[in-house]
C-alpha positions in Angstrom: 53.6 22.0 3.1 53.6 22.9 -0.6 51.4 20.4 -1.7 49.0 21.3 1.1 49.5 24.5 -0.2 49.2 23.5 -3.7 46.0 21.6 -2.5 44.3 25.0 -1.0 45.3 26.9 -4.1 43.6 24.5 -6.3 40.5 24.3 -4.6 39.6 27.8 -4.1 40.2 28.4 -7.8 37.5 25.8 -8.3 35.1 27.2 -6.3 36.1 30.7 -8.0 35.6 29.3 -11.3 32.1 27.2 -9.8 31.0 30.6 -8.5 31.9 32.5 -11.4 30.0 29.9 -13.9 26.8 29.9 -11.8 26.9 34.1 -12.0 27.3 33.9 -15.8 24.6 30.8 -15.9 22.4 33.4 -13.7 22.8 36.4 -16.2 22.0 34.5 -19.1 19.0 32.9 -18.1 17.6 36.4 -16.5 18.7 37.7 -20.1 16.7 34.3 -21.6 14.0 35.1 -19.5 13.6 39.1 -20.9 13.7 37.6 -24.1 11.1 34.8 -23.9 9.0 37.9 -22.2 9.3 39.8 -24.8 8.6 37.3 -27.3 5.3 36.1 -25.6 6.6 32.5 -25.7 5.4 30.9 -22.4 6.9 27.5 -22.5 10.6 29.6 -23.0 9.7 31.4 -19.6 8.9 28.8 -18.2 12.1 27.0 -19.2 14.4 30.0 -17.7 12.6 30.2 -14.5 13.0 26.8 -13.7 17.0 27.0 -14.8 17.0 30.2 -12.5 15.1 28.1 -9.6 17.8 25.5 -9.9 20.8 28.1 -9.6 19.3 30.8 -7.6 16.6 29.2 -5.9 13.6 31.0 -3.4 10.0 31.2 -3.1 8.9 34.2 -5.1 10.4 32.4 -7.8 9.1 29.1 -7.3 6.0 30.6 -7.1 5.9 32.7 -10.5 6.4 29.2 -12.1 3.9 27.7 -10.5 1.7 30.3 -11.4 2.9 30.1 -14.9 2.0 26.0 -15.1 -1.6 26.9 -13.8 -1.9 29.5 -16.2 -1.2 26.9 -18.7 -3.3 24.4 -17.1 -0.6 22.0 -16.3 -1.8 22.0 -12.3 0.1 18.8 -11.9 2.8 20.3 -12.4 2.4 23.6 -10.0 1.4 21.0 -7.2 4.5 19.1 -7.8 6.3 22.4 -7.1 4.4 23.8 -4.2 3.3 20.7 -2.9 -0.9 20.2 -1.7 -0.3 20.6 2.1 -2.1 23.7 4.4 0.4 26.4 5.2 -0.2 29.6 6.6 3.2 30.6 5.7 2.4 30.4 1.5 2.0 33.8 -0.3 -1.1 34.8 -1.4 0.1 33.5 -4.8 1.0 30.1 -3.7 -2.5 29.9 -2.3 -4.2 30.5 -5.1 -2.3 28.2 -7.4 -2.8 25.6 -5.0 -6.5 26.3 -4.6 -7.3 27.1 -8.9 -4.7 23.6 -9.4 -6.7 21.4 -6.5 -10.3 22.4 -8.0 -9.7 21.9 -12.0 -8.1 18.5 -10.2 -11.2 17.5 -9.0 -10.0 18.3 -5.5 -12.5 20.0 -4.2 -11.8 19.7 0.0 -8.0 20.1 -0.4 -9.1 23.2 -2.6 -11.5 24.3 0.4 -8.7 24.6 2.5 -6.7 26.8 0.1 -10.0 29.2 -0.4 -10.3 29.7 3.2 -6.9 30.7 3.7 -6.7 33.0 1.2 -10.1 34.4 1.9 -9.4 35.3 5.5 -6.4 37.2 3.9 -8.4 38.4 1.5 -12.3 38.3 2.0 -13.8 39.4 -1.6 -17.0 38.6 -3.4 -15.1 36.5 -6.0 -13.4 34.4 -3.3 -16.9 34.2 -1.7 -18.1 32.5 -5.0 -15.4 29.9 -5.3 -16.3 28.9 -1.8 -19.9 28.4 -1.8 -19.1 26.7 -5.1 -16.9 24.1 -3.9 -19.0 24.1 -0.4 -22.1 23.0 -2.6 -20.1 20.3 -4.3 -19.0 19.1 -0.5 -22.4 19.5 0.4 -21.7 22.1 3.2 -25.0 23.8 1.8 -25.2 26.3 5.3 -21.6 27.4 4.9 -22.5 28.1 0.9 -25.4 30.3 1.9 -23.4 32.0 4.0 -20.7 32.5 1.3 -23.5 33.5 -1.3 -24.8 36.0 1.1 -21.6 37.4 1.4 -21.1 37.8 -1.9 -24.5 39.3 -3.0 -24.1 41.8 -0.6 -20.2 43.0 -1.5 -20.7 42.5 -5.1 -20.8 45.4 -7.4 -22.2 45.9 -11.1 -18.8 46.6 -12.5 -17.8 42.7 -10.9 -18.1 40.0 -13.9 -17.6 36.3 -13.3 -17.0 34.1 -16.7 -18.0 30.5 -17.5 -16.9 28.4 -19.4 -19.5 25.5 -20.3 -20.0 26.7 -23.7 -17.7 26.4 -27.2 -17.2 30.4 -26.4 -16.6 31.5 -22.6 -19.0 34.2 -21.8 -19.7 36.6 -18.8 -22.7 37.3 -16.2 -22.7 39.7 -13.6 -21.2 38.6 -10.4 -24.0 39.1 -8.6 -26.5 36.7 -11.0 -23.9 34.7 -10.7 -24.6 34.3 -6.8 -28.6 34.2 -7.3 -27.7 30.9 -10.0 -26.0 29.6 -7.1 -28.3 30.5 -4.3 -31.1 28.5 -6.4 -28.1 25.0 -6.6 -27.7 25.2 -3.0 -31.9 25.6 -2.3 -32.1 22.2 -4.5 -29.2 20.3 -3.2 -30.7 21.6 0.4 -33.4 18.8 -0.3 -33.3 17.2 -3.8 -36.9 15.0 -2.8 -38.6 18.4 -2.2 -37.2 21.8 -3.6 -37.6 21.5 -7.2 -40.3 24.1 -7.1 -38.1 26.4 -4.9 -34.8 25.9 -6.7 -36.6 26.5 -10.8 -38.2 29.8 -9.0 -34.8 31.4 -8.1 -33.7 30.1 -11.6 -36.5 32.1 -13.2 -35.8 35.1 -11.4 -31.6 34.7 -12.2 -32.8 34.2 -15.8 -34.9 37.0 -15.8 -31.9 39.4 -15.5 -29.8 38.0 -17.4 -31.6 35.6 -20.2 -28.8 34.2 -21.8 -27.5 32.6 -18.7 -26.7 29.2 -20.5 -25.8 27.3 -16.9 -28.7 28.6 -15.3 -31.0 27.5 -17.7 -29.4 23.8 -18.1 -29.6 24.0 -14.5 -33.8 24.8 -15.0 -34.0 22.1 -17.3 -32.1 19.5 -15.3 -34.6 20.1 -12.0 -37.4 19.8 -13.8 -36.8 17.0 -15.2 -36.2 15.2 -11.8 -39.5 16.6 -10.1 -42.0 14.1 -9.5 -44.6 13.1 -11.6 -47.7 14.3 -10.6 -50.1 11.4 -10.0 -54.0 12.0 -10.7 -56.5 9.8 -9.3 
């Protein structure tokens, strides 16, 4: 009976002393964490969030570090964490992760998915954009006119969207930014036929903003696919 007793004793002051460990592992890495903050050092935030995801684990927190690896354009990585599967359970942030991570993958139905989730939560211009985006590269060309119609009408002058084909990212306004895709989907509607129609919408996105580098690579490129004119 002693020994069983013994036995007990010994046990729950292991677990005492497990339990107590974990607490003080806990503080120091939400202490780490304040610090790396502070400090602006990413890849130290990153490290204490994923010690405190091991200790003290839940989904706002697996989240933040997924969000953290996309921010640092590691998007393998947030998909190992949150996984590539359609849930309408995942917050808003987990969505978005997934969708930003899937697209710079080259993903761009799985990304789909993500969009159209998170834009039924959250149906705003910029959402609208990403999907007639990826719904041009899918070659859904009605559902991106629908999106771009969308988000010409709900798009303000105050609402930017930045690209990033160039040495040095730049800005148009959102809603030139849904005219340059407008004239994408009018080509891609009918690559044999709509050169004329697509370098039209081009030259009327071009003629509010100018120095629209994509739209005018996009000019160039149609052109130089339209027919040769043959004269008898």
């Amino acid at each position: 009976m002693k020994i069983k007793l013994l036995y007990v004793c010994l046990l729950y002051s292991f677990h005492l002393c497990v339990a107590q460990t974990d607490s003080d592992f806990i503080d120091h890495y939400k202490m780490y964490y304040a610090q790396m903050q502070k400090q602006g050092d990413v890849q130290g935030i990153i490290n204490a969030m994923t010690h405190l995801l091991v200790l003290e684990p839940n989904v706002a927190r697996k989240d933040t570090l997924a969000a953290y690896y996309m921010n640092e354009g590691k998007y393998l990585q947030a998909l190992n964490l949150l996984g590539i599967e359609k849930d309408t359970l995942d917050s808003n942030m987990a969505l978005e992760v997934k969708a930003v991570s899937l697209k710079s993958l080259n993903e761009p139905a799985r990304a789909l998915e993500q969009y159209e989730l998170l834009f039924r939560r959250l149906p705003t211009a910029s959402l609208a954009y990403e999907l007639a985006d990826l719904k041009i590269s899918t070659n859904d060309i009605i559902g991106a006119n629908l999106n771009i119609t969308y988000g010409i009408a709900n798009s303000t002058e105050q609402m930017m969207k930045p690209y990033y084909e160039t040495q040095t990212p730049y800005q148009v306004p959102l809603k030139v930014g849904f005219m340059y895709l407008k004239a994408i989907a009018k080509f891609r509607e009918n690559p044999e036929t709509n050169h004329e129609a697509a370098i039209e919408l081009l030259d009327a996105t071009l003629a509010v903003v100018p120095n629209f580098n994509l739209a005018t690579l996009a000019k160039n490129a149609i052109a130089s696919q339209k027919p040769e004119t043959v004269i008898d």
